[in-house]
Each structure stands twice: as structure tokens, then as C-alpha cells.
C-alpha positions as CSV (number, residue, x, y, z in Angstrom):
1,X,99.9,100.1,89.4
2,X,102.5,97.7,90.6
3,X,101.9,94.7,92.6
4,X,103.4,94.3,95.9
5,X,107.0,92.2,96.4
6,X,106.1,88.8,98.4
7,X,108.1,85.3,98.5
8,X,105.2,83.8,97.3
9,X,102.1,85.9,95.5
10,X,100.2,83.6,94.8
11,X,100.0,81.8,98.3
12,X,98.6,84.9,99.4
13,X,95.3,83.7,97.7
14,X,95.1,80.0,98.2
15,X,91.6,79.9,99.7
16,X,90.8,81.5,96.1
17,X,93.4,79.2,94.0
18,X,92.2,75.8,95.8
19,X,88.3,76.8,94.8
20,X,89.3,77.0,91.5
21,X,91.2,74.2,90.9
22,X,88.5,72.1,92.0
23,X,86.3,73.4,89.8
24,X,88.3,73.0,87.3
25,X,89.6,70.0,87.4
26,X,85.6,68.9,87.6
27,X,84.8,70.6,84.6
28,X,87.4,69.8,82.5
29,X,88.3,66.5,83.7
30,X,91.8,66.5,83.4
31,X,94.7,67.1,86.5
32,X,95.4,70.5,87.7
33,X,98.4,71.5,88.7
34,X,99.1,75.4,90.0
35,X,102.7,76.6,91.0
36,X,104.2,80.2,91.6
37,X,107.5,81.7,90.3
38,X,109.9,80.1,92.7
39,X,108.9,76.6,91.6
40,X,106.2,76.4,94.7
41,X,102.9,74.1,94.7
42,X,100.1,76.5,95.5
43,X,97.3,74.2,94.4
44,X,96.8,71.0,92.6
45,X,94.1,67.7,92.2
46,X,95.0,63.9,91.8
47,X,98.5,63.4,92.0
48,X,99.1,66.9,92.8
49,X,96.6,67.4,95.5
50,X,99.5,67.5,98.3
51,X,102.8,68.7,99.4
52,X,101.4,72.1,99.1
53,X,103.9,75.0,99.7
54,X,106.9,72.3,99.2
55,X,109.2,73.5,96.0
56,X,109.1,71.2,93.2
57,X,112.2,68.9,92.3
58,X,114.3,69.7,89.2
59,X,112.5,67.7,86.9
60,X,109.6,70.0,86.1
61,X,110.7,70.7,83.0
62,X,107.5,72.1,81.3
63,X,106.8,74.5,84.3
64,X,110.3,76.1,84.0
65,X,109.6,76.5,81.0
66,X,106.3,78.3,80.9
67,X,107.7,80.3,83.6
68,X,111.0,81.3,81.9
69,X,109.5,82.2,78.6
70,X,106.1,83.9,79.4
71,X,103.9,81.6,76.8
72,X,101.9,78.8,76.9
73,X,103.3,75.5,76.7
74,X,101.5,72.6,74.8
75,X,102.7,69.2,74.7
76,X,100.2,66.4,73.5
77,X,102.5,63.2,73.1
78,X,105.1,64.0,76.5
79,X,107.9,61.8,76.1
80,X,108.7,62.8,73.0
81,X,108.7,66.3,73.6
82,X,112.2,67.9,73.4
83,X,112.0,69.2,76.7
84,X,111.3,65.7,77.7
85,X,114.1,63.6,75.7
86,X,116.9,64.3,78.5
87,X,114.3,64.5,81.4
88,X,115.9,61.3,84.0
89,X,112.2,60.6,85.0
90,X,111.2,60.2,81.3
91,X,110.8,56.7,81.7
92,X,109.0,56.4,84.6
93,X,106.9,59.6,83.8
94,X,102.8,58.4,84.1
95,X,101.7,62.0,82.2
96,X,100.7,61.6,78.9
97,X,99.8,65.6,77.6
98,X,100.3,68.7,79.3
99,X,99.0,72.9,78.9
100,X,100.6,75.6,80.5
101,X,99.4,78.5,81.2
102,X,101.5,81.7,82.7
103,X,100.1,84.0,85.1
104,X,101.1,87.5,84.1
105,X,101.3,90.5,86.4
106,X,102.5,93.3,84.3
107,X,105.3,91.5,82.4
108,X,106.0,89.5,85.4
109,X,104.9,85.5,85.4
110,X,104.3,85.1,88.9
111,X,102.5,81.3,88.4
112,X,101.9,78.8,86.0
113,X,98.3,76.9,85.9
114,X,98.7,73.5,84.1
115,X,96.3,70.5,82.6
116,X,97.8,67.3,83.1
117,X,96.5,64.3,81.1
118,X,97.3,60.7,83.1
119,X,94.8,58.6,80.3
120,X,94.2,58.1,76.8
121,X,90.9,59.5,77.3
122,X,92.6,62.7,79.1
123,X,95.5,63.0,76.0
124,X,92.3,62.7,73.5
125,X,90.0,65.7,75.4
126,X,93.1,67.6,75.7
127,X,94.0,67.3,72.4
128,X,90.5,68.0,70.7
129,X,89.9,71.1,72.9
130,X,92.8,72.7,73.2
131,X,91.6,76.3,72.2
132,X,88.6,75.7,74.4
133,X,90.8,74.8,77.5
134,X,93.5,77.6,76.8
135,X,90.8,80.1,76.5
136,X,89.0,78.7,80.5
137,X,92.4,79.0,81.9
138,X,93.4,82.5,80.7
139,X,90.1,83.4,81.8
140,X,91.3,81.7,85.5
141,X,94.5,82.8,85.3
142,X,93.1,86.7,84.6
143,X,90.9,86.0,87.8
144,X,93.3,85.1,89.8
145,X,95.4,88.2,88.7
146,X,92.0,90.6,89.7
147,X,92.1,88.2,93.0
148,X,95.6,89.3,93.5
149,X,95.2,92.7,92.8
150,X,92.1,93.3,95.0
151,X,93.9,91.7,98.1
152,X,96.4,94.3,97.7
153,X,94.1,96.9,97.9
154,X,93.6,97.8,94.3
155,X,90.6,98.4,92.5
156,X,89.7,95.9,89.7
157,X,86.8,96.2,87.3
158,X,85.3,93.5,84.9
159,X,85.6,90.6,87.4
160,X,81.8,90.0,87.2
161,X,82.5,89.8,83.5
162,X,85.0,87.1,83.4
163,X,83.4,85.4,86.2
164,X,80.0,85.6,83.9
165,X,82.0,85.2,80.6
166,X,83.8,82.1,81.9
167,X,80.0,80.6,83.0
168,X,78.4,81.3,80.1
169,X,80.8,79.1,78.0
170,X,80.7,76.3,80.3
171,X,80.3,72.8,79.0
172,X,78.4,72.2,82.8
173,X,75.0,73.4,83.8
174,X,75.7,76.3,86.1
175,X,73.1,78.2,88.4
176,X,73.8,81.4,90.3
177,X,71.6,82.2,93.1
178,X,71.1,85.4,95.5
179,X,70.6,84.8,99.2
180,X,66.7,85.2,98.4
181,X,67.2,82.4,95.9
182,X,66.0,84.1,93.5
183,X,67.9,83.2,89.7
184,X,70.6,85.7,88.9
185,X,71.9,83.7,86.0
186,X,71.9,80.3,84.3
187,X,73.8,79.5,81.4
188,X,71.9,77.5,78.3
189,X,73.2,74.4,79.4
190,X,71.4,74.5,82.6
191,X,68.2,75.5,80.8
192,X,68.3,72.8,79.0
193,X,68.6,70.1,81.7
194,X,65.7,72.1,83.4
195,X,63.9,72.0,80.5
196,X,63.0,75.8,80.6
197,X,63.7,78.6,78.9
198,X,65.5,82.0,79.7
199,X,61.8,84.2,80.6
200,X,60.5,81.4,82.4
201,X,63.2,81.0,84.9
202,X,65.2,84.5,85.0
203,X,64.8,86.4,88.5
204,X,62.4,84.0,90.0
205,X,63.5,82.2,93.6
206,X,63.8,78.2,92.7
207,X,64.4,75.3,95.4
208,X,67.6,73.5,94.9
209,X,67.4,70.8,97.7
210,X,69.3,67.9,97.9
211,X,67.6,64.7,97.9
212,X,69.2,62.5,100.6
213,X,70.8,65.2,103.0
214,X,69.5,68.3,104.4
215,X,72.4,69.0,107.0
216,X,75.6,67.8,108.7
217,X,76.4,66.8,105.2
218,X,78.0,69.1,102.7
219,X,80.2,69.0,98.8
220,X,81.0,66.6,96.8
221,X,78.3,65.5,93.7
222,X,74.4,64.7,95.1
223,X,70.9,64.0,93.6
224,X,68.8,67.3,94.0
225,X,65.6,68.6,93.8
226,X,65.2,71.3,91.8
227,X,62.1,73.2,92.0
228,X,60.2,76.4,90.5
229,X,56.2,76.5,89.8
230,X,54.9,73.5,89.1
231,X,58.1,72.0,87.8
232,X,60.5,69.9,89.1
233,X,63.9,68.0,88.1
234,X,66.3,65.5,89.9
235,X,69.6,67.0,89.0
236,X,73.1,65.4,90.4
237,X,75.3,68.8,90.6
238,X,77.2,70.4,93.7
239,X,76.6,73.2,95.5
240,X,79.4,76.1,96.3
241,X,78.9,79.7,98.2
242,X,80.4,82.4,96.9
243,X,80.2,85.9,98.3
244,X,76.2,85.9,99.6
245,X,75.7,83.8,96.3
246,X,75.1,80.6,95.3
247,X,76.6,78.7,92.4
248,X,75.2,75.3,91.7
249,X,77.3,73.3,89.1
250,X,76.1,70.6,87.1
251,X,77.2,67.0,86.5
252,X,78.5,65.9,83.3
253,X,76.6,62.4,83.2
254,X,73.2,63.1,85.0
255,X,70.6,60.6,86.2
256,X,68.4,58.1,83.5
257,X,65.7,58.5,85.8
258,X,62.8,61.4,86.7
259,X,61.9,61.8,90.3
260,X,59.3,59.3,92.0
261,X,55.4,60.7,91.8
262,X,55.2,59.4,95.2
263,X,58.3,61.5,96.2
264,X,56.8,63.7,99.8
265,X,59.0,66.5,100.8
266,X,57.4,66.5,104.1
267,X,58.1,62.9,104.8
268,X,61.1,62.4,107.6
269,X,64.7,63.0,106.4
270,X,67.7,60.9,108.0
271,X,70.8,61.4,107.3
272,X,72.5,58.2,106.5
273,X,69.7,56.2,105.9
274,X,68.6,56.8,101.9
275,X,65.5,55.5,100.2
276,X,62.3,56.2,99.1
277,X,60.7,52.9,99.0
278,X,57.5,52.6,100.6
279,X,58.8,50.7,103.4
280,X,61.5,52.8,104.1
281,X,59.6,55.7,104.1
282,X,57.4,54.1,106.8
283,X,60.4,53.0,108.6
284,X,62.1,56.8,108.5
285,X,58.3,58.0,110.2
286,X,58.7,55.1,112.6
287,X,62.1,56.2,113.7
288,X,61.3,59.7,114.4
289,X,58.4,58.7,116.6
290,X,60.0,56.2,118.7
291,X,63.6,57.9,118.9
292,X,62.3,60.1,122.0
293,X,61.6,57.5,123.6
294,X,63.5,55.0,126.6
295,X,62.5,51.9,125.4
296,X,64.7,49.1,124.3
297,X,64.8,48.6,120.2
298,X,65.4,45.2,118.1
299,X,66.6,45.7,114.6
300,X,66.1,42.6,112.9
301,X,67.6,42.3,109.0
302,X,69.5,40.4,106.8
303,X,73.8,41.5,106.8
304,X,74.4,44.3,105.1
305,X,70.7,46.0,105.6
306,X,72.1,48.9,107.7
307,X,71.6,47.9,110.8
308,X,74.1,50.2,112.5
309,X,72.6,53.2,110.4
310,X,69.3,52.8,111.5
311,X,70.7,52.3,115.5
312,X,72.4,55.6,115.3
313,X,69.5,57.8,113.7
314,X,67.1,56.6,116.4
315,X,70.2,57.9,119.3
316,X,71.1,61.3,116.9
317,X,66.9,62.2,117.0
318,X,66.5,61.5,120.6
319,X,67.1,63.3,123.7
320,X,70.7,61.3,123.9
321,X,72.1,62.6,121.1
322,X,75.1,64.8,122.8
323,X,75.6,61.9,125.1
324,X,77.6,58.8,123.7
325,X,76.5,55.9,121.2
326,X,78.7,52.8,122.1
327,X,78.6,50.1,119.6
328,X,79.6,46.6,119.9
329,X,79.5,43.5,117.7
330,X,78.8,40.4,119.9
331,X,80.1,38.0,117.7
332,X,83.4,39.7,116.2
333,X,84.4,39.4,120.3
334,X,85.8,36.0,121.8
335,X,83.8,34.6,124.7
336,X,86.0,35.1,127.4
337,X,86.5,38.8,126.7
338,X,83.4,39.8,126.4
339,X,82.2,39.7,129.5
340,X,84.8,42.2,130.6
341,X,84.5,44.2,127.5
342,X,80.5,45.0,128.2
343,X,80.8,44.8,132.2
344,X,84.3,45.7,132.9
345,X,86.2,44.9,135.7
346,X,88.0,46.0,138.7
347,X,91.9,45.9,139.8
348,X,93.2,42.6,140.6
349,X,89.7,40.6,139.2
350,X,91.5,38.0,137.6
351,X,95.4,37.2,136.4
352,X,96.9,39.8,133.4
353,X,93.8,42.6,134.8
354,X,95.0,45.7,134.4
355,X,96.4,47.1,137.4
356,X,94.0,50.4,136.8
357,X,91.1,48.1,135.9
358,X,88.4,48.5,132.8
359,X,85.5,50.7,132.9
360,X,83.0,48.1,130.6
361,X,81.5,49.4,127.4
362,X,77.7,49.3,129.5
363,X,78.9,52.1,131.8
364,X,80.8,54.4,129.4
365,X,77.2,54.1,127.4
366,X,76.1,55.7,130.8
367,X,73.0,58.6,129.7
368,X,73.4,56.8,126.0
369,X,72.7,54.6,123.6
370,X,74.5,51.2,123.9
371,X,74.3,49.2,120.4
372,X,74.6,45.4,120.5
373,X,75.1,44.3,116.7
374,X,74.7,40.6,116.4
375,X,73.0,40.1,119.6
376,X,72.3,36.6,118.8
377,X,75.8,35.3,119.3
378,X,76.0,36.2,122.8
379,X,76.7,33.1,125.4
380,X,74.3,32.3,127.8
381,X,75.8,33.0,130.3
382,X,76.1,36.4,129.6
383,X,72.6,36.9,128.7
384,X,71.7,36.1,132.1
385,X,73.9,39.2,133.4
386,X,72.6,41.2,130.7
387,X,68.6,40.7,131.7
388,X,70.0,41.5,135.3
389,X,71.5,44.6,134.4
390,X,68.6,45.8,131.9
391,X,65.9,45.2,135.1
392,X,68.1,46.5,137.7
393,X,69.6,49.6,135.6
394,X,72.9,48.8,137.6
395,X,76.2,46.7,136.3
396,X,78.3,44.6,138.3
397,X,82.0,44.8,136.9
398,X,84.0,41.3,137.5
399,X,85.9,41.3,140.6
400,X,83.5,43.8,142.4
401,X,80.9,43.5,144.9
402,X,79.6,46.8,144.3
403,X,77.1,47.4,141.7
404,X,77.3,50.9,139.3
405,X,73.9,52.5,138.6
406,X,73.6,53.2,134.4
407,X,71.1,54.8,132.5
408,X,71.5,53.6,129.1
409,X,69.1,52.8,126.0
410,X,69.5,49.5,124.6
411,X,69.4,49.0,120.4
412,X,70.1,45.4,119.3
413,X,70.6,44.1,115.9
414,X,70.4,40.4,114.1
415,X,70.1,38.6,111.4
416,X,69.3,35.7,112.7
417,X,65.4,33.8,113.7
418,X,65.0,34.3,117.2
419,X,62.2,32.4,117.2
420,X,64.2,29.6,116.2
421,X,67.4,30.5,118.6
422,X,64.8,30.3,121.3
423,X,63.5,26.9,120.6
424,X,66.9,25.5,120.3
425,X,67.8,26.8,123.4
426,X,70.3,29.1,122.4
427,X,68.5,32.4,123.3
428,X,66.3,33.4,126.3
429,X,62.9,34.2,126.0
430,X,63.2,36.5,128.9
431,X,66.0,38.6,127.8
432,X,64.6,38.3,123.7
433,X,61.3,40.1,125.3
434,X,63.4,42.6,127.2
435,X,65.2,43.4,123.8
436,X,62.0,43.3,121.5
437,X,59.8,46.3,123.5
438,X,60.1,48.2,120.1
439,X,60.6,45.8,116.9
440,X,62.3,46.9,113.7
441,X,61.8,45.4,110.6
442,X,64.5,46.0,107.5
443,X,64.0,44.7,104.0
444,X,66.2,43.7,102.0
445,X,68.3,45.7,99.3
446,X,66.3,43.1,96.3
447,X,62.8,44.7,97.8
448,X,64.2,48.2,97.3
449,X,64.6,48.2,93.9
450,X,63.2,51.7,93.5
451,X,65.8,53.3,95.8
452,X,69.2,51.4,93.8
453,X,69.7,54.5,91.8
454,X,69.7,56.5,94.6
455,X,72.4,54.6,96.9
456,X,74.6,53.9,93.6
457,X,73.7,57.7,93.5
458,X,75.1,58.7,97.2
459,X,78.1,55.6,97.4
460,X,79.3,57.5,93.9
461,X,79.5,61.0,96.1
462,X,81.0,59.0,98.7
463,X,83.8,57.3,97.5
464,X,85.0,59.7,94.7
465,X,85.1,62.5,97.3
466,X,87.4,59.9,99.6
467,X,88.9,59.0,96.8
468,X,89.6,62.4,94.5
469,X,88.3,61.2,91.7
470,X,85.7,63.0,89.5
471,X,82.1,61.7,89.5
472,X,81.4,59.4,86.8
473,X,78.5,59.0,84.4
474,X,76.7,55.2,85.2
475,X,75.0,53.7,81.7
476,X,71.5,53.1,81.5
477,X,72.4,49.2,81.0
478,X,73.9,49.0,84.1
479,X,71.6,50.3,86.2
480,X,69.1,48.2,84.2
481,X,71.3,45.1,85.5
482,X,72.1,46.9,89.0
483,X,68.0,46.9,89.3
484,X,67.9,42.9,88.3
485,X,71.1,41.6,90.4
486,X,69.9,40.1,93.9
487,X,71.7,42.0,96.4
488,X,72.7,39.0,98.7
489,X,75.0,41.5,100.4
490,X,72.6,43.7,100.0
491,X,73.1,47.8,100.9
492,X,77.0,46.7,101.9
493,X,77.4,44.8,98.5
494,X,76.4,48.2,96.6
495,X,78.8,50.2,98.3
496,X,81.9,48.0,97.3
497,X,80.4,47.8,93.9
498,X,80.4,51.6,94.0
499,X,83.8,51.8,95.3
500,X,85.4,48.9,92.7
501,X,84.1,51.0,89.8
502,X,85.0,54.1,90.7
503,X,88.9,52.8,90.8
504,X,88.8,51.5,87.7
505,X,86.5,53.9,85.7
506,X,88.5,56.3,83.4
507,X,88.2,60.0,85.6
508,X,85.2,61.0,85.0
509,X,84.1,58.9,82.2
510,X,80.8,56.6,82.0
511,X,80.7,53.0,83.8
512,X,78.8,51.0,80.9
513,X,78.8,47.3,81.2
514,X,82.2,46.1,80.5
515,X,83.9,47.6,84.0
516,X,81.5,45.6,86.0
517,X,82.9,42.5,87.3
518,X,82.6,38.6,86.2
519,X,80.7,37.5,89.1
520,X,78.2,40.1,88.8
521,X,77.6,39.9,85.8
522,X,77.1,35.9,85.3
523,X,74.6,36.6,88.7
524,X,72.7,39.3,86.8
525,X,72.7,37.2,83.3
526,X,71.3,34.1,85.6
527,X,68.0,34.5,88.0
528,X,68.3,33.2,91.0
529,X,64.3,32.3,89.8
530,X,62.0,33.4,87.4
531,X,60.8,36.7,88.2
532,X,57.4,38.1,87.5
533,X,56.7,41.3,85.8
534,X,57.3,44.4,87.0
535,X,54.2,45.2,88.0
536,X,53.8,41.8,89.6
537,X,56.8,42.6,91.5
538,X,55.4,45.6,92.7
539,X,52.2,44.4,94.4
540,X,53.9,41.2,96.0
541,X,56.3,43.8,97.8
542,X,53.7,46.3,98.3
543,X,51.8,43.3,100.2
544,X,54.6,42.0,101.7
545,X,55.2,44.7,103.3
546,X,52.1,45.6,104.4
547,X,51.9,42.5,106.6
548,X,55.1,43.1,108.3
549,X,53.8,46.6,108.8
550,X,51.4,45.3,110.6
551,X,52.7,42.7,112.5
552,X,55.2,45.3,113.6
553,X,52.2,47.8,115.1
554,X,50.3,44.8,116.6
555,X,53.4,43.9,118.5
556,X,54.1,47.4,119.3
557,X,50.4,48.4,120.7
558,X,50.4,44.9,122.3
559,X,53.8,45.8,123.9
560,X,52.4,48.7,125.5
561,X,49.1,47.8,127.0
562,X,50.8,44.8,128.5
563,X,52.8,47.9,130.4
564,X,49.7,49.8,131.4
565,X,45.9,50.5,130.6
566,X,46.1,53.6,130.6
567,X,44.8,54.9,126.9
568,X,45.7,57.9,126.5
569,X,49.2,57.3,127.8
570,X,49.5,54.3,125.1
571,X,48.6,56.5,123.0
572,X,50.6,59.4,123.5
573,X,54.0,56.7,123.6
574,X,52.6,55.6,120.3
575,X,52.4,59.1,118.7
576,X,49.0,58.4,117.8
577,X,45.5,59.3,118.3
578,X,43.2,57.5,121.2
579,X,40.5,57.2,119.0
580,X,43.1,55.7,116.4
581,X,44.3,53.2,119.1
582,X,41.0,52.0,119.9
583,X,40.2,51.7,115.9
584,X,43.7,49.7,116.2
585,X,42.9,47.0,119.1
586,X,39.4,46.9,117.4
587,X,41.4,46.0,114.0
588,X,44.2,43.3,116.0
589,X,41.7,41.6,118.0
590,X,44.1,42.7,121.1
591,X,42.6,41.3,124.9
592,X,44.7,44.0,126.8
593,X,42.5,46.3,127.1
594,X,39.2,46.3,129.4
């Protein structure tokens, strides 16, 4: 059997190569570096993770070597290596221990795969399992050989067995799935964080769902669901396909916590907008009925809330979705520009116009959604052009005296008191009514303290897949003090959090207490006030937010009888039952309604 001549054989199997060296830089936790016999980057993570196909400079040392003598290459302390001594990047060289591994092809190294250590903690593992790793990559190496092989057009048997082999000695949890879901194997690791054994679980179809996305979302480390009988487990893993099969690998550092009792699989899923709070979840019902609908939306909560995530849910589930979602913020814009910026203008409207004129941000909203984020820092003036142009469907670009028909759906956010604005005269009533048809309430990140893990959860995936880092373990002490901090920037706050740690984190080690920052911690270490129990907690937000609920369905059944009395018509808008909206007007005391 002889493998076919090629400039580079290994390139014909990148798809393959790049897979792999994902998967294993994840599981091993260390750099991955893959080049073929002319000195060529097929693959690679970290450092390595570009320039692929570009032939490395003269001072890979260790590769030439690896591929020049056939054998693996192991170097723990790398500058004092005596390949190393007359390297002329020795100084500046950042790795700290390196394996080597050829790829042989009858005789013939066509590759090297190589585990670079950049940390202490790296140089340690490395050191301590250096059998263990040599062993994975041979295995890798011999797949990639098969891979090779079978692209050619030869027959290679035992793959399966490597494949299975290789699993089987994993470190990770690992489940393989048919396309009927049904368990075709699961290592002991995996049973374990299942809590199950072998008979209980082998051949039976299991759920593995994620937790916070069920589509337009896809790799990278996320909370799931998995589920078989009456059990069920909130594993963090990721989830690869892999010829009509499923492979779902499992987290180093998994979750401190078990999934919520009050967790509903049938409750609305939004991508984007995570939680399982009880307010939440009666905010993610709320969206889905009134996203259908025309009506104009006011999203009132404090900076940081997730404003803009909750405006563009409500325009992806309604009949808008393929048509565009303009946002702007009112107060990042000066004054004078944004007038033109929302109405536009025509040719020659005022000195330094453009000569083509502007289309205004209203009009290219045109069979959209238009989002107006900070709503209460628009001038006065403008308001007044705005209530025209909401009542008359039609804008008026500066300079013209024709007026342009637009269909649009108006969202506005704040985080300011209306209420207030309006007294003080810096806000019409008229045009805050206009805004307010449907009301939107979000609480704050410190009255969501069941759904922290979950967004330190999803902001991990996040940034370390933006990043190309691997996903860390999180202590239970810090999510202990993550639970007690106050939030002031609330959902935004957590992300930066989220992103600070996962820069300074060792790859793919644990963030304990030490890594988080001063601040933080003297905000967590001092209450803002003394806090009741937990339980005390609980009922004051449970009631809490029962009263906005309310407020917010009295305003909203209010809202539409004032636009007609017809019952049944309410009701359908509403997405509720007429006998439920009388029980409703009954309940509110409401007078429009004989």
C-alpha cells in the first residue's frame, strides 16, 4: 500500500486535522500545534490558530527535529534544551515545555502534532502526564493516518477502535449518540457526572438540550439539559456531529449547582435573553404574545438590564423579522444631528448637506422595527415631529415639502422616571402615551439572583469562544460572592466581569477568589444594607414582582379598551380568554367597559 505523492498530505485533510485539534487542545489544555513535512501549518490553537498553509520560519527547531529523526521529542524546561541553546529567539521565546509527535506513513513522517506549554500550570500537566498525552496523540496521529488513507481510496479497519479506544481513556465525560438519540457509548466519566450506571443508560434515546439556546446558536461550552426517565442533569459540555452521530464532550469544571425544580421546558425560549427567574420567565411569555403584534412598546429598566435584547426578540418573533431592526441611542447623538439622523433630509436642506441627501433612520426602518434607546433624552422639539410622524405614519425629511409614507413599529427604551420627566416638563405626555401602548417592565440583575449562574454560565461560552481560550472552572466561593455583589451595572457589569476573568485566568484552570478584582471584592465584603435571609429575599421579590406584573396587565387591558369595546377583539390582542378578561376588569376595577 503506498500513499499517494502530494505537496502537502496532510492539507488534504484539514476539515479532519482542525476538528481534532480543537478537541484536543480542550481536553488536554495545553497549545496545539500541527505541521506537515515541508515545514507547513496545517492546524493549530492559541498562538498558533493562524497563518495556516504559510511555512514556518527557521527557528522551529523542535519540529525539524521530530521530523528529521522519526521520534518523539520531549522537552520540559525549553530554553535549556540543547536544541534551544543557539536558537536567536531563545530569549524572547514565551513556550515553556513542548511534545512532539511524528506522523508516520510507512517509514515516511509526513507531519508532526505538538503540545505547547505557554504557563507553569501547562509545564506542570505536561510534565506529570506525559505517557498519558504521548499515548492521546499517537492514537490522533494513527487517525489521521486511517483519515489519510481512506481519502485516497484505501480501505482502513480498526478506526472505530481507536476512535472508541481514544474515548474510553478520556479524562472528559464523552457521549456518543445515533441520529435516533439513542446512547451508542459513554465512557465511565460520563456515567459518573450522570450519576448512572452502564445497564441503566446503554442503548436508550436521552435528551441532551441546551439550556439557553435552541437554534441560530451553535459550539463553544453551554449549560445542558440532560435527560433520560425520570432523571435529569445540568451538564456544561459541547456538542459536535460526526458522521450521522453525535458526540457530546464534557467540561472539565462543571456547574455547583442542580437544575431549578421550577425549570418548564415548555416555557418560551429566546435567544439572547437568558434567565429563569420568575419574572423573566413571565416576561419571555409576554414577549411572544405581544411580538405579532403593531403596537408601539416601552422598555423601561435600569442601564445595563438588556434593553436592546429584549427590543430585538420582540422584532425576530414577529411578522417583521426579515425586514430591518434600526437602532438608535437618543442620547449618544448631539442635538442638532439628530433630527437629520431620524428624519433625514433632502439635497441642498441646509449648508454642508450632502449633495445626494440622507435617507433618515425612520424611513430605512420602513416595514420594521425602529428602536429608540434612551428615548428620554430626546429634545422637545423633536418629540413634537416624532408624535406627528407616529399619528400620520408619514415623515417629513428637512428641506422637503413632501411627506414619505412609513410603516414601522416603534420599541423605546429608558431608564429614566417618566413620570417625573413629564412633570418637569421635559417629556410630553402625548408622545409618552403614544410610546407606552404596551409597557415593559425589566428587573434588575440584584433581583435575579437565581439566574447569575446561568449568565456567568453563557458570558463564559461567549468570550472564551471570541477569545480562544479554553472554558474555565468558576469556584463555588465566587459564585457565592457573584450571588451577594449588587449588580449596579447590572447584566452589562457581569459580562465585563466574565470577560476580565477569562484574560487573566490560567487556560483552562478554575477562577477562585483571588482573580476577582479589588473593587469587587471590597463591594461584595461590604452591603450596600443589611440583607434578610434568603428566604426573606425570596418572598419580597416574589411580591415585588407580582405588583409590577400587575400593574403592567392593568395598563395593558386598560390600554386596549380605551381603543375599542369590542371584547372579544381585546381579548384576542391580549392572547387571552374573554371570560378571562372579564374576570380581569372585574379584578382592576377598570370603567372601560359597558
Amino acid at each position: 500500500m503506498i500513499i499517494e505523492k502530494s505537496s502537502s498530505n496532510l492539507m488534504q485533510i484539514q476539515p479532519t486535522i482542525l476538528r481534532f485539534t480543537k478537541m484536543l487542545s480542550s481536553v488536554l489544555q495545553l497549545e496545539v500545534e500541527i505541521i506537515d513535512a515541508n515545514m507547513i501549518r496545517v492546524s493549530g490553537t492559541g498562538p498558533y490558530g493562524k497563518f495556516f498553509g504559510r511555512t514556518l520560519n527557521g527557528n522551529s527547531r523542535l519540529l525539524k527535529h521530530v521530523l528529521e529523526t522519526h521520534e518523539e521529542k520531549v522537552v520540559i524546561q525549553s530554553q535549556s534544551d540543547p536544541l534551544c541553546i543557539d536558537c536567536g529567539m531563545r530569549e524572547k521565546c514565551q513556550e515553556k515545555a513542548f511534545l512532539g509527535i511524528p506522523i508516520i506513513v510507512q517509514d515516511t513522517c509526513i507531519g508532526v502534532i505538538s503540545l505547547v506549554a505557554f504557563t507553569t500550570e501547562q509545564q506542570q500537566r505536561l510534565k506529570e502526564n506525559i505517557q498519558v498525552f504521548s499515548d492521546y496523540i499517537r492514537h490522533i496521529s494513527t487517525i489521521f493516518v486511517a483519515k489519510l488513507l481512506d481519502s485516497q481510496g484505501h480501505n482502513v479497519e480498526g478506526l472505530n477502535k481507536i476512535f472508541l479506544t481514544l474515548i474510553t481513556n478520556m479524562d472528559q465525560g464523552v457521549i456518543v449518540l445515533d441520529d435516533e438519540n439513542q446512547v451508542k457509548f459513554i465512557n465511565q466519566n460520563a456515567l459518573q457526572q450522570l450519576q448512572t450506571t452502564q445497564n441503566k443508560i446503554a442503548g436508550k434515546s436521552i435528551s441532551i438540550r441546551p439550556l439557553t439556546f435552541q437554534q441560530n446558536y451553535s459550539g463553544g461550552h453551554l449549560q445542558h439539559i440532560i435527560s433520560f426517565d425520570e432523571h435529569q442533569e445540568l451538564i456544561i459540555g459541547q456538542m459536535h456531529d460526526v458522521h450521522n452521530h453525535q458526540l457530546f464532550l464534557m467540561a472539565f469544571h462543571q456547574s455547583h449547582t442542580r437544575l431549578s425544580e421550577d425549570y418548564n421546558p415548555d416555557e418560551p425560549q429566546i435567544d439572547q435573553l437568558i434567565g429563569e427567574c420568575k419574572p423573566i420567565r413571565v416576561l419571555k411569555r409576554l414577549i411572544t404574545r405581544i411580538a405579532p403584534s403593531p403596537s408601539s412598546v416601552l422598555i423601561v429598566g435600569e442601564s445595563g438590564t438588556g434593553k436592546e435584547v429584549v427590543a430585538r426578540a420582540i422584532h425576530r418573533l414577529s411578522d417583521r423579522h426579515d425586514k430591518p431592526f434600526i437602532a438608535i441611542n437618543c442620547a449618544a447623538i448631539p442635538d442638532q444631528l439628530l433630527e437629520s439622523e431620524l428624519f433625514g433630509y433632502v439635497k441642498g436642506a441646509f449648508t454642508g448637506a450632502s449633495t445626494n441627501g440622507k435617507v433618515g433612520l425612520i424611513q430605512s426602518a420602513n416595514s420594521g422595527t425602529l428602536f429608540l434607546d434612551e428615548i428620554g433624552d430626546m429634545p422637545l422639539t423633536l418629540q413634537a415631529k416624532l408624535l406627528r410622524a407616529i399619528e400620520s405614519r408619514e415623515v417629513l425629511p428637512i428641506g422637503s415639502s413632501k411627506p414619505v409614507a412609513v410603516d414601522i413599529r416603534i420599541i423605546s427604551a429608558t431608564n429614566q422616571n417618566f413620570e417625573q420627566y413629564i412633570a418637569e416638563g421635559k417629556f410630553r405626555e402625548d408622545l409618552y402615551y403614544r410610546l407606552n401602548v404596551i409597557p415593559l417592565s425589566l428587573p434588575p440583575l440584584r433581583e435575579r439572583q437565581g439566574d447569575i449562574e446561568l449568565l456567568m454560565h453563557f458570558f463564559l461560552n461567549l468570550h472564551t469562544k471570541r477569545i480562544g481560550s479554553v472554558y474555565p472552572g468558576v469556584s463555588p466561593e465566587v459564585i457565592a460572592q457573584l450571588k451577594q455583589y449588587r449588580w449596579p451595572g447590572n447584566v452589562r457589569e457581569l459580562s465585563n466581569l466574565m470577560e476580565y476573568l477569562i484574560n487573566i485566568v490560567p487556560n483552562g484552570e478554575v477562577i477562585d477568589s483571588s482573580l476577582l478584582p479589588p473593587n469587587f471584592l471590597a463591594a461584595s465584603i461590604t452591603p450596600v444594607y443589611a440583607q434578610p435571609p434568603t428566604e426573606e429575599i425570596a418572598e419580597l421579590e416574589d411580591a415585588r414582582c407580582a405588583t409590577n406584573l400587575e400593574s403592567m396587565e392593568k395598563q395593558l387591558i386598560e390600554e386596549a379598551l380605551k381603543r375599542t369595546a369590542n371584547k372579544k377583539q381585546v381579548a384576542k390582542e391580549l392572547g387571552i380568554g374573554v371570560a378571562t378578561l372579564y374576570r380581569k376588569i372585574k379584578k382592576y376595577e377598570l370603567t372601560y367597559w359597558s
